[in-house]
C-alpha positions in Angstrom: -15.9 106.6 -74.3 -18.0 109.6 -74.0 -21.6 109.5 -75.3 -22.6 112.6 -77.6 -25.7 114.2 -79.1 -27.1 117.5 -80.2 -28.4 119.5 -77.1 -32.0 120.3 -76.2 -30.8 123.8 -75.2 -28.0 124.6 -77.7 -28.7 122.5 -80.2 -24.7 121.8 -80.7 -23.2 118.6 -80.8 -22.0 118.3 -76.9 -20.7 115.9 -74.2 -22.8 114.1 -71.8 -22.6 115.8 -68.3 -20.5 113.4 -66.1 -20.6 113.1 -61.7 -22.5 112.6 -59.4 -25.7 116.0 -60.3 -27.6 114.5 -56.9 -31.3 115.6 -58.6 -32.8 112.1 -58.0 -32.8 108.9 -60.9 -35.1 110.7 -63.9 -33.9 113.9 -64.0 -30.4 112.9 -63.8 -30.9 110.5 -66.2 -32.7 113.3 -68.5 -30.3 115.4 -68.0 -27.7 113.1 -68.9 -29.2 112.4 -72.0 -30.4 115.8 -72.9 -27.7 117.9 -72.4 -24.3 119.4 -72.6 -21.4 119.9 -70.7 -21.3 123.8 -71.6 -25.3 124.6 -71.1 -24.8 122.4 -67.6 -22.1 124.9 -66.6 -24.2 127.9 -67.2 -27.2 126.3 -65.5 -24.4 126.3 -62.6 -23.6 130.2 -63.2 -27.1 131.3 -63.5 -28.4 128.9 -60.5 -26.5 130.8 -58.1 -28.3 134.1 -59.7 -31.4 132.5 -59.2 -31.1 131.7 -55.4 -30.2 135.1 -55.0 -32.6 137.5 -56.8 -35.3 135.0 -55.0 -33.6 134.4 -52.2 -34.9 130.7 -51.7 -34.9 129.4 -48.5 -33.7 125.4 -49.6 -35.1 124.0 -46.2 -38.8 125.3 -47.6 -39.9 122.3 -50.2 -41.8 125.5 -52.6 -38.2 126.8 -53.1 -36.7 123.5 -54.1 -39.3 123.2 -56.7 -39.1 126.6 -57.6 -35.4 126.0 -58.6 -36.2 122.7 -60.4 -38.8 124.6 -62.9 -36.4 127.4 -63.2 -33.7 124.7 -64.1 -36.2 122.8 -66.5 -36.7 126.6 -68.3 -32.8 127.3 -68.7 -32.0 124.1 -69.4 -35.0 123.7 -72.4 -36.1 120.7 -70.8 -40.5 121.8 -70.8 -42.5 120.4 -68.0 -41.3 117.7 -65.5 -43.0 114.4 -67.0 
């Protein structure tokens, strides 16, 4: 059975992302619980936008968190607790 809730970013009524997101235990889990299957695909468009118009380097730790506050922006979720 498929959990659902309203969206921190849409608002809407949504399905809980499903596989394996690889973004360690609590943010998976918040994002799990906090958002949709639609607003998880356009973080997935717009990362790739991201990466490019900043051209982060991923082997440079700065540029990995960059992309995690940028994701935390799209995504509505505010700061990292």
């Amino acid at each position: 059975m498929t959990q659902t809730w309203v969206c921190a970013r849409c608002q809407q009524p949504g399905e809980a992302v499903t596989g394996d997101l690889h973004l360690g235990d609590e943010l998976t889990r918040e994002i799990r619980e906090r958002i949709c299957q639609g607003c998880w695909k356009e973080w997935g468009d717009m990362e790739v936008m991201v990466i490019n118009e900043l051209r982060l380097n991923f082997i440079d730790p700065a540029a990995q968190e960059t992309l995690r506050k940028k994701m935390r922006e799209f995504l509505e979720l505010g700061e990292a607790p």
